[in-house]
C-alpha positions as CSV (number, residue, x, y, z in Angstrom):
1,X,75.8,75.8,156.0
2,X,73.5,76.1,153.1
3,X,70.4,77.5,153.8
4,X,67.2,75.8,154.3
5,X,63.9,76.3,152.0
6,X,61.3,78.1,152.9
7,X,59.2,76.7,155.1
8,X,56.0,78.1,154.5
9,X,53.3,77.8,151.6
10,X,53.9,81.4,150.3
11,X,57.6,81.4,150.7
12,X,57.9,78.6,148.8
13,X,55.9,80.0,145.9
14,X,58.1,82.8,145.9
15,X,61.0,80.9,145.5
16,X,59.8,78.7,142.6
17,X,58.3,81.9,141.1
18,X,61.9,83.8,141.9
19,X,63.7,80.3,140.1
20,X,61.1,80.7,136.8
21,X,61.1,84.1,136.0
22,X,64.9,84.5,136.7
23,X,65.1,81.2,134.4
24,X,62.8,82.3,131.8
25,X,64.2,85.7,131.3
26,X,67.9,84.6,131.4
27,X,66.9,82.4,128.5
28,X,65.7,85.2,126.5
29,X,69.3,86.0,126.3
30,X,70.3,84.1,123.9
31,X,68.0,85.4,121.7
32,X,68.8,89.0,122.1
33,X,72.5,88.0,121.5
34,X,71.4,86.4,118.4
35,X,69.5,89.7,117.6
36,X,72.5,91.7,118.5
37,X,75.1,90.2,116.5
38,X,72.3,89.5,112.9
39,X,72.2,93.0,113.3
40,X,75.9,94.0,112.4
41,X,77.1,94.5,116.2
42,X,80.4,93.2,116.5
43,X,80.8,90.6,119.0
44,X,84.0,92.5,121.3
45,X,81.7,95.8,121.4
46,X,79.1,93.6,122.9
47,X,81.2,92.0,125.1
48,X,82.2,95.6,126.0
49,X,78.8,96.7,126.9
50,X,78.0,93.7,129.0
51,X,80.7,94.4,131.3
52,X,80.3,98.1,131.5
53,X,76.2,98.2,132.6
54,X,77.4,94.6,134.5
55,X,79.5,96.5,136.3
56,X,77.5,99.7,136.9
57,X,74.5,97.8,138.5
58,X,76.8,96.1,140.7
59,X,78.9,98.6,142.1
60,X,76.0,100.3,142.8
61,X,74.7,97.4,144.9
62,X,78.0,97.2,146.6
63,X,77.7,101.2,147.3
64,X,74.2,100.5,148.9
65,X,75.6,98.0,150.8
66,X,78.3,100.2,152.4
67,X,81.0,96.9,151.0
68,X,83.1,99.0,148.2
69,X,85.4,96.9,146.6
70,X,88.7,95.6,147.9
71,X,91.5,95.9,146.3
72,X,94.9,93.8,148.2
73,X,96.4,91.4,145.4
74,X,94.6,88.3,146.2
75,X,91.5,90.1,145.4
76,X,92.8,91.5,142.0
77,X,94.3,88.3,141.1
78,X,90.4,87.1,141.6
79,X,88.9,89.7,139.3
80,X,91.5,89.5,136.2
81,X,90.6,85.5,136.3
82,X,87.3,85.5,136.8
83,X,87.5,89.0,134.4
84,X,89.1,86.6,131.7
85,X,87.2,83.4,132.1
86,X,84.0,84.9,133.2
87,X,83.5,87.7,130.5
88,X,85.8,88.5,127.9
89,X,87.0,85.0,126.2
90,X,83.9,83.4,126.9
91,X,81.7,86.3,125.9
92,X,83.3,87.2,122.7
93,X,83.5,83.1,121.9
94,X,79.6,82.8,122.4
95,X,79.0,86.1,120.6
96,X,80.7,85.0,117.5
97,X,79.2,81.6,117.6
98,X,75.9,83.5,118.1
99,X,76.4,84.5,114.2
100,X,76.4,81.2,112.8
101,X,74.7,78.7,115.1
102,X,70.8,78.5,116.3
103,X,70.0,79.6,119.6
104,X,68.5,76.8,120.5
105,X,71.8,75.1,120.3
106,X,73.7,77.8,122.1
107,X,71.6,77.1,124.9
108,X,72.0,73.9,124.8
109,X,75.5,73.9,125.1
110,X,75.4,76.3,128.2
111,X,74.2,73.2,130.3
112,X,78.0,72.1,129.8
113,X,78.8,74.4,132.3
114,X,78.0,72.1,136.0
115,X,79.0,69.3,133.8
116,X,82.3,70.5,133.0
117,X,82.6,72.1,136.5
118,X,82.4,68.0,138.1
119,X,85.2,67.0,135.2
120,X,87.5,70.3,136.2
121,X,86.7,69.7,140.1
122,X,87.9,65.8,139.9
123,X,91.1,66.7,137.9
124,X,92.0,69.4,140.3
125,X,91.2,66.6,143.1
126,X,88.1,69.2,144.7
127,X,85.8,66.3,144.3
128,X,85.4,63.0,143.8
129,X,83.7,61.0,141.0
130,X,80.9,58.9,141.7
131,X,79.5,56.7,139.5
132,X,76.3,59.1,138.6
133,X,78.1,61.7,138.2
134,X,80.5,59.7,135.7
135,X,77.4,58.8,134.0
136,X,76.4,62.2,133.7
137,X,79.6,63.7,132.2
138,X,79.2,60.7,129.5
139,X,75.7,61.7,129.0
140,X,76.9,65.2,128.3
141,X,79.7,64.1,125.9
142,X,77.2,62.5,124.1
143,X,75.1,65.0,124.0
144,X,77.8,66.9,122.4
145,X,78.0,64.5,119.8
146,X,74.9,64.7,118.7
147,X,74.8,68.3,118.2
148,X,77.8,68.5,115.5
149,X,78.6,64.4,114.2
150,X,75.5,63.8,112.5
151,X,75.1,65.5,109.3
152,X,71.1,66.1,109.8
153,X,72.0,67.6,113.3
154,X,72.6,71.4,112.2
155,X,70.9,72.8,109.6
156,X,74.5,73.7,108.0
157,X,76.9,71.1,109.0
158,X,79.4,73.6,108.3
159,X,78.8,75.4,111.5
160,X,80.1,72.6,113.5
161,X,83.2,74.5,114.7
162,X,80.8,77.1,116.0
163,X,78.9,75.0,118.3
164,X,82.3,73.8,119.4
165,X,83.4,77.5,120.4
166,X,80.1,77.6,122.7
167,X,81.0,74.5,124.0
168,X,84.4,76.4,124.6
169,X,82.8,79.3,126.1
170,X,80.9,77.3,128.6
171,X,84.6,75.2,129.5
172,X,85.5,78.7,130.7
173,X,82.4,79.6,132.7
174,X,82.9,75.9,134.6
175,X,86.6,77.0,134.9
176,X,85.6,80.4,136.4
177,X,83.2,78.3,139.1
178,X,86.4,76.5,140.4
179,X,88.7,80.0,140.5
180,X,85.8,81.3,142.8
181,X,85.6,78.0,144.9
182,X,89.4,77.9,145.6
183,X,90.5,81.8,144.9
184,X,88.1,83.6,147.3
185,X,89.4,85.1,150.0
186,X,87.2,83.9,153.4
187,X,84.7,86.6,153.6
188,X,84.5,88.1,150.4
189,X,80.9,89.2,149.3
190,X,79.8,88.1,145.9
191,X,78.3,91.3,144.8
192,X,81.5,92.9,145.0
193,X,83.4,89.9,143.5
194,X,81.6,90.2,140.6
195,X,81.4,93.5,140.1
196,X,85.2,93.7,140.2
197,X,85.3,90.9,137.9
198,X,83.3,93.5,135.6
199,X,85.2,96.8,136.1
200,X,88.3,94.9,135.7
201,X,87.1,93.1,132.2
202,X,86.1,96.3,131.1
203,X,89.5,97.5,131.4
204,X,90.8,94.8,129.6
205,X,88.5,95.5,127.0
206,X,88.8,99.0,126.0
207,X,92.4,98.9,124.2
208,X,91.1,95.7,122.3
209,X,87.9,97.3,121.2
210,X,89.6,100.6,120.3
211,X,92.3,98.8,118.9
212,X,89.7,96.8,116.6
213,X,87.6,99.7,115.9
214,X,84.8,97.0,117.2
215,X,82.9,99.4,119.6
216,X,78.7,99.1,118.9
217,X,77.4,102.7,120.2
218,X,74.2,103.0,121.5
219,X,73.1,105.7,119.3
220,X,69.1,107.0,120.0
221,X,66.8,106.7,118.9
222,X,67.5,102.9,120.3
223,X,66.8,100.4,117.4
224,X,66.6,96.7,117.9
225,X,70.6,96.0,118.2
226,X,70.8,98.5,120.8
227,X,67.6,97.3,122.7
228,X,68.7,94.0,122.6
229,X,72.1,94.8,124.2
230,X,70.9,97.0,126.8
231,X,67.9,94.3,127.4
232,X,70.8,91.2,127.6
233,X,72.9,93.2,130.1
234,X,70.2,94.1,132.1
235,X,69.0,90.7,132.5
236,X,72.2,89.1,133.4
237,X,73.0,91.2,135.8
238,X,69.8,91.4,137.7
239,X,69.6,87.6,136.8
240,X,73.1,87.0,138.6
241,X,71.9,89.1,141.5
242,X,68.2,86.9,142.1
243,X,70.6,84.0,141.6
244,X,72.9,84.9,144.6
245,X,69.5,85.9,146.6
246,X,68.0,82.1,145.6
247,X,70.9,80.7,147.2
248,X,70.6,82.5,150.5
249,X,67.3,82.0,150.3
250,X,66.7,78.5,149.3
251,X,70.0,77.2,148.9
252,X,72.3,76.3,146.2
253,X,70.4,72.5,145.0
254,X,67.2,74.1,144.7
255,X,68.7,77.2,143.1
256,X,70.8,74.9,140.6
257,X,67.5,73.8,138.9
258,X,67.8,77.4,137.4
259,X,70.0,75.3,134.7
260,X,66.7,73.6,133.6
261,X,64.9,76.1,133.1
262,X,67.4,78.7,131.6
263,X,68.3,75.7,128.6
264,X,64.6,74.7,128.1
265,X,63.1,78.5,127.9
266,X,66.4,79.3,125.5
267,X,65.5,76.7,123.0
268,X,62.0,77.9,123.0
269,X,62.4,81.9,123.1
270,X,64.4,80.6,119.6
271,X,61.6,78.6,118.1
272,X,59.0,81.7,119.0
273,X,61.4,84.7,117.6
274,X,62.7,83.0,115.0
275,X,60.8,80.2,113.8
276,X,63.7,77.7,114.8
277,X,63.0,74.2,113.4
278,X,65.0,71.3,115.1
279,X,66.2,68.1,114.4
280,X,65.3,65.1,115.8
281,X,69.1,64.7,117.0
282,X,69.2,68.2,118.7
283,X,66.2,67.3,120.5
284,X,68.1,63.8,121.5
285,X,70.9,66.3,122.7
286,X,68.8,68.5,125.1
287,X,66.9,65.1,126.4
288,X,70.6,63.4,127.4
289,X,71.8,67.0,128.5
290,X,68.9,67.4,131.1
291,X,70.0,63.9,132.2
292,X,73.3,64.5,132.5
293,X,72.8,68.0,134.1
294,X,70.2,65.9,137.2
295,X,73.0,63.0,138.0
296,X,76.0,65.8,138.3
297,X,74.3,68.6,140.0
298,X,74.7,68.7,144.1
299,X,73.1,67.2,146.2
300,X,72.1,68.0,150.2
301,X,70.7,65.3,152.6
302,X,69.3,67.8,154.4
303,X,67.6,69.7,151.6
304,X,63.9,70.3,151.8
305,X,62.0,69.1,149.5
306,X,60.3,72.3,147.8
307,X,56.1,71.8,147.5
């Protein structure tokens, strides 16, 4: 059973306040990752770093916890998907499209994710399609669309393929969501899923980092590459962790309008960093993706109504 909101004035203040700052910040992470890779780091060392600090922070939760990680096979056949599908193809994807494409379109194209999750749920038979929900995957094709057809879209057409690999990158997150729905073992705690997920992604990663000589050290005194890596890590995993504590605490519809506010503060972090200018069809894109993203999120009858 989900849990219900808080009932009270203050705890429901603390959840919309929980839900805007984790929002806010998380949005900020596009534009470090933008930082990141305009500085010369190369996107499989930063794809590296994420999963080594992600999975530092969260095996230290799981030690404070007393829940250390399990390891039978069901459990390792958990972390090398959601390892793959979760952090390294999707990360390095977004991390190279971070070179080329604004950020305000990266984040744009991160509320693909619970769209693509309803497409990937109906094929697999999880869920069924309503007719809103239909609506709203149109909506987010569209929106789509609009981001790479139009030649006044991007301000170089040319980086159309790049938008397409963060569209990519968020068709693995949504595919991630539906390996946790149906490939957690009853019982497992999320902390410690994820943070096998990391430890097991950064095993994967070392040989192909090595391999590439693609490694970004973190060399003091920190400049603004290496602040920006250690800042995006930090903030996606503590971000992950207030996400998880937003669903116990005020369930997963209200902690789903995270979405919203992750999307909108990403397109503006880009305009105040970097001066983004957009289009009038980017702008079209976000207003049918914020559509599209309220008819296919969940819904709970018995949801309170936060206020």
């Amino acid at each position: 059973m989900a849990a219900p909101l808080p009932k009270t004035a203050l705890g429901r203040l603390w959840a919309w306040a929980v839900l805007l700052i984790m929002g806010v910040a998380w949005g900020l992470t596009f534009s470090l990752a933008k930082i990141a890779v305009d500085g010369g780091a190369h996107p499989l060392g930063i794809t590296l770093w994420q999963a080594l600090l992600g999975a530092a922070l969260l095996l230290a939760v799981t030690l404070a916890r007393r829940r250390p990680l399990r390891l039978g096979a069901s459990y390792l056949n958990l972390y090398l998907l959601c390892a793959l599908l979760g952090t390294a193809v999707p990360g390095v994807l977004f991390f190279y499209a971070a070179l080329h494409v604004p950020v305000g379109v990266l984040s744009i194209t991160v509320t693909l994710v619970p769209i693509l999750t309803v497409v990937l749920s109906a094929l697999l038979g999880v869920e069924r399609l309503a007719l809103a929900r239909v609506t709203g995957v149109l909506l987010g094709l569209l929106s789509v669309l609009l981001l790479v057809a139009p030649e006044e879209s991007l301000p170089d057409p040319g980086t159309a393929p790049w938008v397409l690999a963060a569209c990519a990158a968020s068709a693995c997150y949504a595919a991630e969501n539906l390996v946790i729905a149906l490939r957690t073992p009853p019982g497992a705690n999320a902390f410690s899923v994820a943070g096998g997920m990391f430890v097991v992604a950064s095993v994967f990663l070392m040989p192909i980092v090595a391999w590439t000589d693609s490694f970004v050290p973190l060399a003091w005194p920190w400049g603004a590459v290496e602040w920006s890596i250690i800042g995006m890590s930090a903030i996606s995993a503590v971000a992950y962790s207030l996400f998880i504590y937003l669903v116990n605490r005020a369930g997963p519809v209200f902690a789903s309008q995270t979405a919203y506010v992750v999307t909108l503060s990403g397109v503006f972090w880009g305009i105040a960093i970097f001066g983004e200018v957009h289009s009038f069809w980017i702008w079209l894109s976000l207003l049918l993706m914020m559509i599209g993203l309220t008819l296919v999120r969940p819904r709970e009858a018995a949801a309170e109504p936060v206020g």
